[in-house]
C-alpha positions in Angstrom: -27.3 -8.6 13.8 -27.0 -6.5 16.6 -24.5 -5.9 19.7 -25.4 -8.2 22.7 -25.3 -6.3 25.7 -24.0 -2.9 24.0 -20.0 -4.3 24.8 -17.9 -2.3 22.5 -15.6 -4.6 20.0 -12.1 -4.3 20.5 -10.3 -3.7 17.5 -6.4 -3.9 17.0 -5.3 -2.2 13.9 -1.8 -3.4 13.2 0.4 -1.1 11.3 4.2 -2.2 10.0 5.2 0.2 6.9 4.1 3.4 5.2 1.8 1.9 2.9 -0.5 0.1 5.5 -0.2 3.4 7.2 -1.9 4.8 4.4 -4.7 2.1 3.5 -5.3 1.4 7.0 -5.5 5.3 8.2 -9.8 5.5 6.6 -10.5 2.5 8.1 -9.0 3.6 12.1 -10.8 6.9 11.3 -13.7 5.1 10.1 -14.0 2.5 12.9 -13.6 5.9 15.5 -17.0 6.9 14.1 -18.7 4.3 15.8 -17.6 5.0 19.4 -20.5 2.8 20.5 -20.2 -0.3 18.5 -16.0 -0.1 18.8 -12.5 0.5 20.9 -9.5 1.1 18.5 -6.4 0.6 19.4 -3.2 1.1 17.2 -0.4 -1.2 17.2 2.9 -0.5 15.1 5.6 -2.8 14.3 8.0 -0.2 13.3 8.9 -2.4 10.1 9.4 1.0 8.3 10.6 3.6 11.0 11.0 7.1 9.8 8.3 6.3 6.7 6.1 4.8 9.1 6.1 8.1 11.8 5.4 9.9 8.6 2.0 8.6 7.8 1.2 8.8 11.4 1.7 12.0 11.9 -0.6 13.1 8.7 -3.1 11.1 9.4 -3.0 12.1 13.4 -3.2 8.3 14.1 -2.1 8.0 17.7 -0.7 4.1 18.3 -1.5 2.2 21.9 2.0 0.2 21.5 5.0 0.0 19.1 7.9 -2.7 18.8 10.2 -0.7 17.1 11.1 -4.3 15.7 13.4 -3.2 13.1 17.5 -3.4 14.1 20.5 -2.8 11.0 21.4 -5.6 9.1 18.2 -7.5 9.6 16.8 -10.2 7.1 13.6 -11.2 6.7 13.6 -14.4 9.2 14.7 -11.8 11.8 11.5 -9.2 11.0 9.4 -12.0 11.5 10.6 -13.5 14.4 10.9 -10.2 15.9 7.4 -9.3 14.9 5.8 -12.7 16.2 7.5 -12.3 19.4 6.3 -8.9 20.0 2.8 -9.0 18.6 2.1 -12.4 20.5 3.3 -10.3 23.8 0.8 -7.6 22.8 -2.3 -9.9 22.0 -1.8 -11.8 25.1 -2.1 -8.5 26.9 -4.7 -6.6 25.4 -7.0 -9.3 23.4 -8.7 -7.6 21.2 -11.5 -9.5 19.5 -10.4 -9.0 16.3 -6.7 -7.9 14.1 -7.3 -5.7 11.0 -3.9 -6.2 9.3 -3.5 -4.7 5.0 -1.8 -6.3 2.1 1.0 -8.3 2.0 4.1 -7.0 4.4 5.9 -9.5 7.2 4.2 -7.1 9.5 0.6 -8.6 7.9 2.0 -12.1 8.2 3.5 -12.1 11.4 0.8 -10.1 13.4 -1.7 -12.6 11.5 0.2 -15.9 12.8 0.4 -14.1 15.9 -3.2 -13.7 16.3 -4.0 -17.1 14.8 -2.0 -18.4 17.8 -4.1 -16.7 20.1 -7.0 -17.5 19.1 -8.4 -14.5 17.7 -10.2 -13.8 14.7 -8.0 -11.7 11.6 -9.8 -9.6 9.4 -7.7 -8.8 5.9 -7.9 -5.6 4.2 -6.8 -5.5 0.5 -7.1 -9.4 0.8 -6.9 -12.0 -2.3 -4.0 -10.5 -4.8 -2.6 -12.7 -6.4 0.3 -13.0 -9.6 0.7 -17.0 -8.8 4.4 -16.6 -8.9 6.1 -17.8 -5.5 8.7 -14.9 -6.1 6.8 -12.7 -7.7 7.1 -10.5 -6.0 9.5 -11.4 -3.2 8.3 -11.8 -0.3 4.7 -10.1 -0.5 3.2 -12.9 -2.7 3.9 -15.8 -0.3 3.0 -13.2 2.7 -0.6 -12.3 1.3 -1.2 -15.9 0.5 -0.8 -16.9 4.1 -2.5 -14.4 5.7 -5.5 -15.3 3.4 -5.2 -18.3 5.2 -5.2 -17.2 8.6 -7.9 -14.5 8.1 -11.8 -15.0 8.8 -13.1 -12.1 6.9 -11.2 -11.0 3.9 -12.3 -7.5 2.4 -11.0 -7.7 -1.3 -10.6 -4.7 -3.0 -12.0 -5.9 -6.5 -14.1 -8.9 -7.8 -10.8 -10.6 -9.1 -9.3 -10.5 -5.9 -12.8 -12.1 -4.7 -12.6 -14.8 -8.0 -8.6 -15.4 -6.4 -9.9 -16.2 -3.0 -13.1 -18.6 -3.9 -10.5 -20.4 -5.6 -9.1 -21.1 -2.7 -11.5 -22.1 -1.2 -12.2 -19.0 1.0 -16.4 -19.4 2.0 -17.7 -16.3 -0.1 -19.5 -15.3 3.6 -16.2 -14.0 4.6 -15.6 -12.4 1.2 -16.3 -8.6 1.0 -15.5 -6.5 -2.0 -14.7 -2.8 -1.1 -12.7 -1.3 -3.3 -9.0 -0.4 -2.1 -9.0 2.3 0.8 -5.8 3.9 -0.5 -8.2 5.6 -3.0 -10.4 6.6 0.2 -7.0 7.9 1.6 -6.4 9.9 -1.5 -9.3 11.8 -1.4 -8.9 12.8 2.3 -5.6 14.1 1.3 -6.9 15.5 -1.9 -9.8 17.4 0.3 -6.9 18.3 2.8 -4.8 19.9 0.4 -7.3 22.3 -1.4 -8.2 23.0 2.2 -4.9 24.2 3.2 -2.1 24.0 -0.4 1.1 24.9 2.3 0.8 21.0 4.1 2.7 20.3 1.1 6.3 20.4 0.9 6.9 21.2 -2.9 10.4 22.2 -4.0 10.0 22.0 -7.6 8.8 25.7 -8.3 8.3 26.5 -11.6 9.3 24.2 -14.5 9.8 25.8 -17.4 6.8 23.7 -19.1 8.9 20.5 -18.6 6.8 17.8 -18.2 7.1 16.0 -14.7 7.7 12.4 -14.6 7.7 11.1 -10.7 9.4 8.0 -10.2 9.3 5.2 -7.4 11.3 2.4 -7.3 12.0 0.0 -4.4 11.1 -3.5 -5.1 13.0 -5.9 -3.0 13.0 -9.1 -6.4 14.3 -6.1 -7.9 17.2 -5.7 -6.1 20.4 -6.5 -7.9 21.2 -6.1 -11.8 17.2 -5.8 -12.0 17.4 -2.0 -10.4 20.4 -1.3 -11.9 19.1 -1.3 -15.1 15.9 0.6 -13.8 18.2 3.2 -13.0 20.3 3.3 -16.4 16.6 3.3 -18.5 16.1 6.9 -16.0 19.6 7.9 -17.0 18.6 7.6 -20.6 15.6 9.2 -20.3 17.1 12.4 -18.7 20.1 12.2 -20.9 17.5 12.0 -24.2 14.6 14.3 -23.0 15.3 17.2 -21.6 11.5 18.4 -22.1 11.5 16.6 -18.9 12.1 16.7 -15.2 12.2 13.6 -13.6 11.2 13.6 -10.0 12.2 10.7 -7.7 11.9 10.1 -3.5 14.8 7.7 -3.0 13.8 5.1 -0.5 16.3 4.5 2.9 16.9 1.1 1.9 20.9 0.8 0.9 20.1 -1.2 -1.9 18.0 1.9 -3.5 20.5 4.1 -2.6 24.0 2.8 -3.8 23.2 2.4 -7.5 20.9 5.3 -7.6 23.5 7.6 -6.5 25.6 5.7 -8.1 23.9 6.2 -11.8 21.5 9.2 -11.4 23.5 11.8 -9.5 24.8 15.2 -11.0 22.2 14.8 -14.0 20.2 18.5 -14.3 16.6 17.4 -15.1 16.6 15.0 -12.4 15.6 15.6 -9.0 16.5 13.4 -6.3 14.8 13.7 -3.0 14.4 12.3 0.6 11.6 10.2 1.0 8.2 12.4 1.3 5.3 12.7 3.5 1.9 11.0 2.0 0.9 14.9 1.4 3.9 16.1 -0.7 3.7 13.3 -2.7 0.1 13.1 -3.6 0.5 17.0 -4.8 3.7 15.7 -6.7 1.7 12.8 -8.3 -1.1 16.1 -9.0 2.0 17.8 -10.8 3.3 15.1 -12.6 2.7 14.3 -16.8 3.7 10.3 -16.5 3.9 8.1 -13.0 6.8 5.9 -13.2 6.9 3.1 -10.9 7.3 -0.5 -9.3 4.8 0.3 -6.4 1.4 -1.1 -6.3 -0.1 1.4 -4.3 0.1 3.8 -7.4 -0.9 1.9 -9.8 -4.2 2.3 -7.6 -3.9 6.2 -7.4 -2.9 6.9 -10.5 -6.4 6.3 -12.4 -7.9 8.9 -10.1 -5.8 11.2 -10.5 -5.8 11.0 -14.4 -2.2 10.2 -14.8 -0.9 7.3 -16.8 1.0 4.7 -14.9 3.8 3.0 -16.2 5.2 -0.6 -13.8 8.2 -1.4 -14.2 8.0 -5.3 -12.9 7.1 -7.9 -15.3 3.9 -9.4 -13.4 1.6 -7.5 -11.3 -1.0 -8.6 -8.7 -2.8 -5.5 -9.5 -4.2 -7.1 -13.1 -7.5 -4.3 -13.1 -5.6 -1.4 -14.0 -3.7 -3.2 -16.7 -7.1 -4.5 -18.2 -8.9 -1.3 -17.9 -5.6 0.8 -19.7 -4.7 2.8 -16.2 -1.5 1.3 -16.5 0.9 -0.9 -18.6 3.9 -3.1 -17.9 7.7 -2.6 -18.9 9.6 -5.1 -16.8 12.7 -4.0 -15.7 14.6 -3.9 -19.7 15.7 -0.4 -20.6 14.8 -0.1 -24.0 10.7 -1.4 -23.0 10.6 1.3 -20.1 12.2 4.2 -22.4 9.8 3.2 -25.7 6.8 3.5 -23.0 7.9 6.9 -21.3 8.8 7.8 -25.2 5.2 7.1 -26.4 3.4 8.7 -23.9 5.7 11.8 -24.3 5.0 11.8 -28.0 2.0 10.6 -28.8 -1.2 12.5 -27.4 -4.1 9.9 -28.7 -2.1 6.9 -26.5 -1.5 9.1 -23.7 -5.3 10.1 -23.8 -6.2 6.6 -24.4 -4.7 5.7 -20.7 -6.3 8.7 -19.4 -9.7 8.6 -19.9 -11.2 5.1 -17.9 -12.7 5.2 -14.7 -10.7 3.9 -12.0 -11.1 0.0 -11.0 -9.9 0.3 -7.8 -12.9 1.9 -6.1 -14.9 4.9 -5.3 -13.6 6.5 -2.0 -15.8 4.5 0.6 -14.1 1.4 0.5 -13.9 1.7 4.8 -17.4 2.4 5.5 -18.1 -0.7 3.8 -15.6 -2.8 6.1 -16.6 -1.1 9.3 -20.3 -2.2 8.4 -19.3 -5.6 7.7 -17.4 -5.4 11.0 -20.6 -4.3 13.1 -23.1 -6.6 10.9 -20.5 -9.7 12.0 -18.9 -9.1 14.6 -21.8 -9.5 17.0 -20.6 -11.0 20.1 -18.6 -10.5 22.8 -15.2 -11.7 23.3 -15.3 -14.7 25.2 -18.3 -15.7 22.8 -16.0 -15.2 19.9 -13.4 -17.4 21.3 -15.7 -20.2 22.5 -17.1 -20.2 18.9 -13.6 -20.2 17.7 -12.9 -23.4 19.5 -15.9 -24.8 17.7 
């Protein structure tokens, strides 16, 4: 299909938290490409603040707008009232013929109701996870679930996110498998930093030959006793092998802080930082022996970096790099997560064994493929869009 009348399609890239910073930062470069076929525009939500200026500032992503929805004390009903508001304000304004929102924030949910109310089409990056558990995780799976619903094109990162979505019913038209577009972030940053090592902010120096382990650790259904005892299995770790330094960015949210702070401080072999930019931490994740986390996003990295990755969460949505041996569950019970950290210390064969597969997330090019999709489908103007919208 080609472009009627060589109109440009107007794209609004809607950005809420450092993570969709990062998987949507190939596809904004990507889509700037094609000056011809498409008109970017940026759109944050300011869901993450700092975190979020961050990743905007490495990748040079310049946004048109930005609500700056986030205010203390806020709960979730507030962030997505706050977010509808402001990104049915914006749509009305500029509309775009088509929102590219990523994953499974209240940013993705709200700007995709938004745009749903207005008529215009939503296109889903990193669409159809799924762990089938309402609260599992709290409140991402409920959030992805309805923005599959709102979405017209859904560009799954693996062919079990595809299986999840022609489950539900999704018309496998709409369906396009990608791979995930953090990994196409990591090798820009990967590229960037052998281009120029100093972008990175490393502190660590030398080691000593201890064996990094990098943790992250933020999960809101973790919140609670669940994190506590996170933070006692890293005390026992420290306090049992000090062969290791144990690296970990402390997210802003209060409820990280307290009982890290609380449990972790004044140990020797553990470092606790600020959160990093998206280049400090990738050359940390480079450094590191073992990646400790609740995060998804590395459990997609880790593979291509060679490093073993260890969730602590007792279901993932992320099921590939658990099948291929990336990456193994602990849940949240001390004595799992120090066994796991134990055997990989220990044990050479299982720590090659997790080492060795290719990664099942995706090759790196994951964003050409949805910017073709995009200029393959997304054929006609505007107002043709929305009179075919209205059926």
């Amino acid at each position: 299909m080609h472009l009627r009348n060589n109109e440009q399609i107007r794209v609004m890239v809607v950005i809420g938290t450092r993570p969709e910073a990062i998987k949507m930062a190939p596809v904004v470069l990507e889509l700037e490409k094609h000056p011809r076929h498409f008109q970017t525009q940026i759109c944050v939500t300011g869901q993450h603040r700092e975190m979020l200026d961050q990743m905007l500032q490495v990748f040079r992503l310049r946004p048109a707008c930005d609500l700056g929805i986030m205010k203390a004390g806020q709960d979730l009903a507030s962030v997505t009232a706050e977010c509808l508001a402001g990104m049915s304000q914006v749509l009305q304004r500029e509309r775009p013929d088509i929102v590219l929102v990523q994953g499974d924030t209240t940013t993705t949910f709200s700007a995709s109701l938004a745009a749903y109310y207005c008529r215009i089409r939503v296109g889903h990056v990193e669409a159809g996870l799924r762990t089938g558990r309402k609260f599992d995780p709290f409140p991402e799976e409920v959030n992805r679930r309805l923005t599959g619903h709102l979405s017209d094109f859904h560009f799954a990162p693996t062919d079990t996110a595809r299986k999840n979505l022609l489950e539900e019913g999704v018309n496998p038209n709409d369906i396009l498998v990608t791979g995930n577009t953090v990994i196409d972030a990591l090798f820009l940053t990967r590229k960037r930093l052998a281009e120029e090592p100093t972008l990175a902010k490393d502190g660590l120096g030398a080691t000593d030959g201890s064996r990094i382990i990098l943790v992250t650790a933020h999960r809101r259904e973790s919140f609670g006793p669940p994190f506590r005892r996170i933070c006692e299995a890293i005390r026992a770790i420290a306090e049992s092998r000090r062969d290791t330094l144990i690296v970990y960015p402390v997210h802003l949210n209060p409820n990280v802080q307290a009982p890290v702070h609380e449990i972790l401080d004044g140990l020797s072999n553990v470092k606790l930082l600020p959160p990093l930019d998206y280049l400090s931490f990738v050359s940390y994740m480079q450094r590191a022996y073992i990646l400790l986390t609740d995060s998804g996003g590395i459990q997609e990295e880790g593979p291509s970096l060679g490093k073993p990755v260890l969730v602590m969460r007792e279901v993932s949505e992320r099921p590939e790099a658990i099948a291929a041996g990336t990456a193994s569950l602990t849940g949240t019970d001390p004595e799992r997560i120090v066994a796991a950290v134990s055997s990989l210390l220990d044990d050479p064969a299982h720590y090659g064994r997790m080492t060795k597969h290719p990664n099942p997330y995706g090759d790196g090019h994951a964003a050409e493929r949805i910017v073709q999709f995009l200029i393959e489908r997304m054929s006609a103007p505007s107002s043709a869009m929305a009179q075919s919208m209205l059926g």
